[in-house]
Every structure is written in structure tokens, then in C-alpha cells.
N, C-alpha and C positions, 0 to 999 in steps of 0.2 A: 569602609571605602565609599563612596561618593565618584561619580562620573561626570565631568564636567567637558566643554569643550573649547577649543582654542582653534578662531577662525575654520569652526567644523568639526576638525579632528579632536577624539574624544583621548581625553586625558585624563587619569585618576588621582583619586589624595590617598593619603593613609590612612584616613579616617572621616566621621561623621563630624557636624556643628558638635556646640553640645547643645543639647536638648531643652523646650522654653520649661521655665520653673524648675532648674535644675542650679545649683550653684555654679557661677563658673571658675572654671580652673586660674587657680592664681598662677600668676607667671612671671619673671623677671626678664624686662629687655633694657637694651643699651638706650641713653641717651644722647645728645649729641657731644654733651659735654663729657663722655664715656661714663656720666654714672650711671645706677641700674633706675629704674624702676617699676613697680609690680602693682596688679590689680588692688592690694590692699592699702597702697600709697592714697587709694582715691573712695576709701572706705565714706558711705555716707550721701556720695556722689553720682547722679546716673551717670555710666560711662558708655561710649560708642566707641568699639574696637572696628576699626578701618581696616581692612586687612587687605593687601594686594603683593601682585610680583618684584613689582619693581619703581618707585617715582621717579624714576627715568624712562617712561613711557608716557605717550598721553591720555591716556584713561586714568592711570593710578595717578598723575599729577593733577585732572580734572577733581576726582575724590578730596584729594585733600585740599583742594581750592575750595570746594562745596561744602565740607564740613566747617574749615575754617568760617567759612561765610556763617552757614545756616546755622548748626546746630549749639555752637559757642553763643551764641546767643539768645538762648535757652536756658532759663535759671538752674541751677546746681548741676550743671552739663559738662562735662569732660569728654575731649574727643581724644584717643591714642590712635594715631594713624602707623599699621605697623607692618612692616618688611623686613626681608634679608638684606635687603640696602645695608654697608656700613653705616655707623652714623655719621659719618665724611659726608656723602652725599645725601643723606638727609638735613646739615645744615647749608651745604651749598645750595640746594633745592630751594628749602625754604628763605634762605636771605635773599636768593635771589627774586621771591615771588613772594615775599614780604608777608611771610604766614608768619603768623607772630600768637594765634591763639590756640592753635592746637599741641598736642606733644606728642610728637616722634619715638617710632619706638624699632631698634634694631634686632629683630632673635638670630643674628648670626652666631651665638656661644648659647642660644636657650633652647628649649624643650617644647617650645611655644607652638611650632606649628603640628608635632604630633600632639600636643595635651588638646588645640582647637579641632585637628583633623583638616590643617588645612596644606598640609605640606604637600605637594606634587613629589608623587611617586612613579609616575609615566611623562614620557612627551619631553619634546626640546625645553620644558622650563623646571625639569626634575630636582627637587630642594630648594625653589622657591615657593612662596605662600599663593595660594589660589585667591581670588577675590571672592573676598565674604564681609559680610557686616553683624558683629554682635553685639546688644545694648545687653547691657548688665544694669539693674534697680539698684537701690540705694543699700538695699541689703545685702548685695551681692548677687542675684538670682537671676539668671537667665532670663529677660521677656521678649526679645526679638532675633532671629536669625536670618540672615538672606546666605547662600551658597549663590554666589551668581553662577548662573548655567552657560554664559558665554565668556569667558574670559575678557575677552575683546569692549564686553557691553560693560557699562557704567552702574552700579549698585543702582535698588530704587531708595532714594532718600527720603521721599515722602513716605515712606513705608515705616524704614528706621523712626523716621523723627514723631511720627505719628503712637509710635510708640510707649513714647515719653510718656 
């Protein structure tokens, strides 16, 4: 479990990141077109898993505006920006803000946020995703984790992207 907080008030997940140099957990999430996709779709590739509550706020829509910009522009770079969002609103979202290089990923039917430890288990946002950022190596191996400690506050990108 991990304590994080939201505008103060501290609120828990179900579980820890996973851990740097550790494999990380394969997952399947929705896409917008409802088909699935999973970590080992992007075997080979470093990937930035985006994770937040909802991109119907503006933090987690700031996120994938950043990612889309910064780190897609990054050689062998995949960004999955991922939520409880349907993937309904994941393509309204992005058509409307013309994100076109990252991929969306919905765990409303996955496993995804207990396998990362990011599921909120306390507080008015209970079965959404906490904001965290994990870069997974081309091998699949854990090198980077942020648990953001304010919900409210924006991931450090320079940190992720520094990463690479």
C-alpha cells in the first residue's frame, strides 16, 4: 500500500510501483477501437506507462499532452497513457486535442491497476488509477518509477524522460 494525497487529504492504493530492475507486469488494456493491448505488444521498445485518474481533468490531460509532445519523440519510445476512462473518452479526448502519437489504454475490465499498485483503495477517487509513471527498457525491466505524492501535481518528466 502507498499513501498518497489528493489536494491534502491522504488517500491509499492497493499496492506498491513495481520495483526499478524488476520485470514489469504484463497487462492487457482497451483500446479505443475496443481492441486489447498489452506490454508485450511493444516488446523491444522502451515504454512510458502514463498512468492517472481520469483525462477529464486537467492534470491528467496536461500528461498526455507532455508525453505526446516530449517523449514520442524519442527513438524506440512508446508512450501508453492509461486509465479507468472508457476508451469512449479516451478518443473524444484525444481527437479533440489532436494527440495522435501516443496510445491510450483503458483497464476498466483489467487487472492493471492492482498488478502496478496503482488502484485507489481510500478517498472520493476509490477504483481509479493514482498518478504514477513507469518506463519499462527494451527488455521489459523496470528503470524508472514516480508515485506522484499529490495527486493534484503533474508527474516530473524530466525525470521519466531522463531515464531513457
Amino acid at each position: 500500500m502507498t499513501t498518497v494525497t489528493l489536494q491534502g487529504n491522504e488517500i491509499e492504493t492497493v499496492g506498491t510501483l513495481p520495483s526499478v530492475g524488476t520485470k514489469a507486469p504484463d497487462f492487457e488494456l482497451v483500446k479505443v477501437d475496443l481492441s486489447t493491448t498489452s506490454l508485450s505488444d511493444y516488446a523491444g521498445s522502451r515504454v512510458i506507462l502514463n498512468i492517472f485518474p481520469s483525462v477529464d481533468t486537467g492534470t491528467c490531460a496536461m500528461s498526455v499532452r507532455t508525453f505526446n509532445e516530449k517523449a514520442t519523440a524519442m527513438e524506440n519510445t512508446k508512450v501508453v497513457c492509461v486509465s479507468a476512462d472508457l476508451p469512449f473518452a479516451h478518443s473524444r479526448f484525444c481527437g479533440a486535442e489532436g494527440i495522435d502519437k501516443v496510445t491510450t489504454g483503458s483497464s476498466f475490465r483489467s487487472s492493471f491497476g492492482d498488478d502496478y499498485g496503482v488502484t485507489f483503495k481510500t478517498g472520493p477517487l476509490t477504483g481509479l488509477l493514482s498518478r504514477a509513471v513507469v518506463v519499462v527498457d527494451t527488455d521489459g525491466s523496470v528503470i524508472y518509477t514516480q508515485q506522484v505524492a499529490e495527486t493534484a501535481d503533474e508527474p516530473d518528466y524530466d525525470a521519466a524522460l531522463a531515464a531513457l
